[in-house]
N, C-alpha and C positions, 0 to 999 in steps of 0.2 A: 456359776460362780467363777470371777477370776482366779485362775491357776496360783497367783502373786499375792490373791488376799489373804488374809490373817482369818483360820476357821473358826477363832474363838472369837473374834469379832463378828465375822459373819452370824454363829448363832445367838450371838447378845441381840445382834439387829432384831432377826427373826425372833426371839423371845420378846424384845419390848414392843414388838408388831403384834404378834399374837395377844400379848397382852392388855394391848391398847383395845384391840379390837374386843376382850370378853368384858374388861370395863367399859366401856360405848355400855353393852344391854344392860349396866346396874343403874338402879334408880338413883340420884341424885344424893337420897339422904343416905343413903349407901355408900356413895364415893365420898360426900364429906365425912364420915365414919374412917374410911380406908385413907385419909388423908391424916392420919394418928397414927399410922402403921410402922411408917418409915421415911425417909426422906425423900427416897426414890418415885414412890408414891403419888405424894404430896407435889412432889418436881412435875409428874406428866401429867395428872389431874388436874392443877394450875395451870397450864399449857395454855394460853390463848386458842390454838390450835387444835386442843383436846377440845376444849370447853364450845366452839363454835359448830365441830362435828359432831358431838353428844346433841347439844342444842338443835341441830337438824333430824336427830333418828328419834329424840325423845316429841318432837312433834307430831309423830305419829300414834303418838299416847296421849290426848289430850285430855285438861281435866276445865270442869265449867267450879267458878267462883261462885257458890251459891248465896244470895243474901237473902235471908228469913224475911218476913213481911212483919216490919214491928208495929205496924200502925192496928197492927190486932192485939197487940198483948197490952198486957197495965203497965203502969208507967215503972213501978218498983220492979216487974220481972225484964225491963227492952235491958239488954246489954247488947248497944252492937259488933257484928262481928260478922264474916259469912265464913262458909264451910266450900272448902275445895274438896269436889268430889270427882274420880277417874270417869271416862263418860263410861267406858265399859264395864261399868258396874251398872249403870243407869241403863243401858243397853243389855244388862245379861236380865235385871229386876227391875222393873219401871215402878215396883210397890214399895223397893226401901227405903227404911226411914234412919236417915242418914243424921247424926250425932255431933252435938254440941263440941268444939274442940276450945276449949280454952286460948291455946297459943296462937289461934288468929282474934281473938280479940283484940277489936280497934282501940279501945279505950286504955286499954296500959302501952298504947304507940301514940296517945296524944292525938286519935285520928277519928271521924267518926263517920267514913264512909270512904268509899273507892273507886277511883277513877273509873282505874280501867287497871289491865295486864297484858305484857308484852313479851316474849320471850323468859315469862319466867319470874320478870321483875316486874311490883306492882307498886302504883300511883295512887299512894292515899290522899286524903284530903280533909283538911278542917276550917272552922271559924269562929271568930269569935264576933260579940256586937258591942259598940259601945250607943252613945245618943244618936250618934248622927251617921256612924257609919257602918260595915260590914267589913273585919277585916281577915283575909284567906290566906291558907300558904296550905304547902304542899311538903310530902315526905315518901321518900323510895325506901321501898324493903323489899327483898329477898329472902322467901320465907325457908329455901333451903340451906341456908348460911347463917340466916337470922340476924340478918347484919339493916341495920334502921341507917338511914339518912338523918342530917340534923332537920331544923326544919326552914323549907328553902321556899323563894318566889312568892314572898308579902303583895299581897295585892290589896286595896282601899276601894271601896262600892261607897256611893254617896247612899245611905237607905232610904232618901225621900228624894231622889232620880226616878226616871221610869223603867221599864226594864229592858228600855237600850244600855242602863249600865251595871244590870246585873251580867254578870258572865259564868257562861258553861265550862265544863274543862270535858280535854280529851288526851288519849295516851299513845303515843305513834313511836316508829322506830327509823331513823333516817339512815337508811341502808346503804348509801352512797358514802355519809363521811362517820359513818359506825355512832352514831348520836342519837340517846333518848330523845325524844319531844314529848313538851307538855304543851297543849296548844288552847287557849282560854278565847272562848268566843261570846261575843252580844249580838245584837241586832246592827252597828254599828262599826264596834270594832272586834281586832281580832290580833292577839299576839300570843310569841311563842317563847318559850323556857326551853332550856338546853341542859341536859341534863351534865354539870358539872362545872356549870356557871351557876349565877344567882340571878341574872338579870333579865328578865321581859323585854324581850322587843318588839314592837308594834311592827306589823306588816301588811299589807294590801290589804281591808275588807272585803268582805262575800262580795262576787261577782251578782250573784242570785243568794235572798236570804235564805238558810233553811228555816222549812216551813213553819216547824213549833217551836220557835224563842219566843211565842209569846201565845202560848194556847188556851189562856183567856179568851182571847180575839180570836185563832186560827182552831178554833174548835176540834182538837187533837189530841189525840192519846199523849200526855206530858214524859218528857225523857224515855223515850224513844229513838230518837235520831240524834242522840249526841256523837256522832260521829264513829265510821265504822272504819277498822285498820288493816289495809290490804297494799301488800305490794309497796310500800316504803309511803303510799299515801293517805289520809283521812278523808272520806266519801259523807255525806251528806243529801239527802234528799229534798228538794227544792221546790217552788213555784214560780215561776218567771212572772215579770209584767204586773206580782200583787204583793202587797205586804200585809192587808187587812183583806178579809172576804168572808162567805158564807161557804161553805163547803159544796155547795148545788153549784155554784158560780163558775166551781174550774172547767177546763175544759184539757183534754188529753194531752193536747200540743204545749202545756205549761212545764208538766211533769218533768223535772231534769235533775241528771245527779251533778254536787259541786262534788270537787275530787280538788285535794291540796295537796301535793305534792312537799311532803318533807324535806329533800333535799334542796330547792332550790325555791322552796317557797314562795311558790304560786299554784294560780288555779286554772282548771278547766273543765269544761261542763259534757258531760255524758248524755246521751241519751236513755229513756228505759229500752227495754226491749218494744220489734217495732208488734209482737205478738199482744201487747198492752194495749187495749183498742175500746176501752171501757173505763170511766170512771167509778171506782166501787163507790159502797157508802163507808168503807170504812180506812181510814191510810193508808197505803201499800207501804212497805219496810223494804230498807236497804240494811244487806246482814253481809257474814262473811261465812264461809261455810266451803272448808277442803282448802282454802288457801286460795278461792276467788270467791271474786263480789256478786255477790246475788240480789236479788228484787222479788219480792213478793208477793201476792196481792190476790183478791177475791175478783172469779168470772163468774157473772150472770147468776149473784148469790147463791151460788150451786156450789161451786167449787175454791179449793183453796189452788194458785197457781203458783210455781217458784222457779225461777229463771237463776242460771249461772254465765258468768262474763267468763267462758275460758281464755282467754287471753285478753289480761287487764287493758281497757283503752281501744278498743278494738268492737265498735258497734256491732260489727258481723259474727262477732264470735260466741253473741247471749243466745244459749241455748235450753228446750225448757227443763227441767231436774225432776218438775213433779207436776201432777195435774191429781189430785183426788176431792172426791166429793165430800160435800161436810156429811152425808150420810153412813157413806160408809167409815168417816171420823166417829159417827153414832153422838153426831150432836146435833141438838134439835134446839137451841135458844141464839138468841142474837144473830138471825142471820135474815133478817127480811127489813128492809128499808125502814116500816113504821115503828121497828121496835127506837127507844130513846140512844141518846148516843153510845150514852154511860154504859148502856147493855148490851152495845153492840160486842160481838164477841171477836178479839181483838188475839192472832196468833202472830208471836215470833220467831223467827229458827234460829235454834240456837248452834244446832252441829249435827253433822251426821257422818255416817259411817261407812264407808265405800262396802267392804265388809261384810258384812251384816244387813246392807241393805235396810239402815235405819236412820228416820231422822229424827231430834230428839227438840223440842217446839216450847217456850212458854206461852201462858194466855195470860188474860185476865179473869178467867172464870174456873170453877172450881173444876174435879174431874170429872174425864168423860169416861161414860160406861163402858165396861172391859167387854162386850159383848162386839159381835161383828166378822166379817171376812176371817178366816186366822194367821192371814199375811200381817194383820196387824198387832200392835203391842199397845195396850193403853195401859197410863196410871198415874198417879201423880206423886209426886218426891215429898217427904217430909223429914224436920230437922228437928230436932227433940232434944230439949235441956232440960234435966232431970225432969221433974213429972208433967212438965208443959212440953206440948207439942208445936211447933212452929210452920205453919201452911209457907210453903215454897210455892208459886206458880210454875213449875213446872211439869210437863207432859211428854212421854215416848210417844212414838207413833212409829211404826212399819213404812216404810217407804213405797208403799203400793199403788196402783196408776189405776185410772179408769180414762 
């Protein structure tokens, strides 16, 4: 310490350092509590500066948006909504059945389903119909503030178009000039909302379509690849050279990921990894998992395989994550060519655990048997509103290698 400085200044410093640092560990809904406190409070919790540091240590505490599957309940009990659950709950119990919460219901936000989520802040979405058309908008909330957006980015679908003018929505973060994106894609066109404007701007279409905007035709697992957020871009999984085909038809050399860059808003095309040397029978997934891009996909209907891009853009750098057999998954249906499409059994990653050495997976098929290796964790998540139970598709798995 300078001989010259002021010691009551110096330990003010060091107190609101020290201070800083023990609020960083408190949970969110904690500091907005402690934002009542006093003014002092409320001044360095509001901090720009606080709130982007928090923002990086609380990403090591990730939680998955769970949405219930309503196309199983009657029509009097679907209230949509999903349930935010911490993964390390799901990690500690893969059997919990995790609880109805009121205050993320979409329906008193005017909203009835959800983008996506980005640091925190989520991208709802609605619509309404009238004769001729399909009309959408969108709404930002923060459900640790609980602060709703009005409702922004009107967009008009002609409903007797084909579904080059239906459009998907996706939720990204443009890290360069600190700005939400909402980014709405078709077979055709493709524009982007800013979050703090109101206006769509149409920008470049797909280089390469991704694969299932129309999986009528493209015989594919439907919203799937609405686009995946890593690194300030939106990643999608593509076909070159086809826009209609039979599934037998591709051939390896098609496979390629688009990658949009949010900042400067354009595109460029990745490759998978070059260990990808098979066409499964079932879609390979592009995911995000630990803060890179991954690829995943079935070898020689044996195995489920999963690659990570450690350094985004960088072909040399996919390296593989995982390689385990569907046996020792301890599942025995949807994994042989002649079974139907519908039953092929269809895995995606959802997150995993450095940790803990776990990865934590949806399907489309019910659960797999808790029996096997004891490296692994099987179970599947359910969400329960009073005496109805709600099937989640999801699944733990142990991270374990053959």
């Amino acid at each position: 310490m300078d001989s010259n400085s002021d010691p009551k200044s110096f330990l003010l410093l060091l107190f609101n350092e020290l201070l800083s640092e023990i609020l960083l560990l408190l949970p969110i809904k904690t500091l907005m509590q402690m934002k009542c406190v006093c003014k002092s409070l409320k001044t360095l919790i509001s901090d720009p500066a606080f709130v982007k540091l928090h923002l990086q240590r609380s990403s090591l505490n990730t939680h998955l948006a769970l949405i219930p599957d309503w196309s199983t309940m009657p029509d009097q009990d679907k209230d949509c909504s999903f349930v935010p659950v911490p993964t390390s709950r799901l990690i500690e119990d893969p059997n919990i059945t995790i609880h109805y919460d009121p205050y993320y219901r979409l329906a008193d936000m005017d909203c009835r389903s959800v983008v996506g989520s980005c640091n925190g802040l989520i991208c709802l979405l609605d619509y309404s119909y009238t004769t001729d058309h399909r009309h959408t908008w969108i709404r930002f909330w923060n459900p640790a503030t609980n602060k709703l957006s009005e409702k922004l980015g009107y967009l008009c679908h002609d409903r007797h178009n084909s579904v080059s003018d239906f459009f998907r929505f996706t939720f990204g973060y443009d890290i360069t000039n600190d700005i939400y994106k909402v980014v709405a894609f078709s077979i055709n066109k493709v524009k982007v909302f800013d979050f703090g404007g109101n206006v769509w701007r149409n920008i470049q279409s797909f280089p390469v379509v991704p694969f299932d905007l129309e999986p009528s035709k493209l015989h594919c697992h439907p919203f799937v690849n609405d686009g995946v957020y890593v690194s300030g871009t939106i990643n999608w999984l593509a076909i070159r050279n086809k826009t209609e085909y039979e599934w037998d038809d591709i051939t390896i050399e098609q496979f390629v990921i688009v990658s949009l860059d949010l900042a400067t808003e354009t595109y460029q095309q990745l490759l998978p990894p070059s260990g990808f040397v098979e066409v499964p029978s079932v879609e390979p997934s592009v995911t995000v998992l630990m803060d890179c891009l991954c690829f995943s996909h079935r070898f020689e209907e044996t195995h489920f395989v999963l690659w990570k891009m450690m350094e985004f853009g960088v072909q040399e750098s996919w390296t593989q994550f995982l390689k385990i057999s569907f046996q020792d998954l301890q599942i025995d249906y949807g994994i042989s060519n002649w079974y139907a499409y519908d039953w092929q059994l269809f895995l995606f990653p959802l997150c995993a655990s450095d940790s803990s050495n776990t990865l934590i997976m949806a399907g489309n098929r019910g659960s797999i048997r808790p029996t096997g290796p004891s490296n692994l964790v099987h179970g599947s998540v359910l969400a329960s509103s009073g005496s109805n139970t709600l099937p989640i598709a999801v699944v733990g798995e142990g991270a374990g290698t053959t």
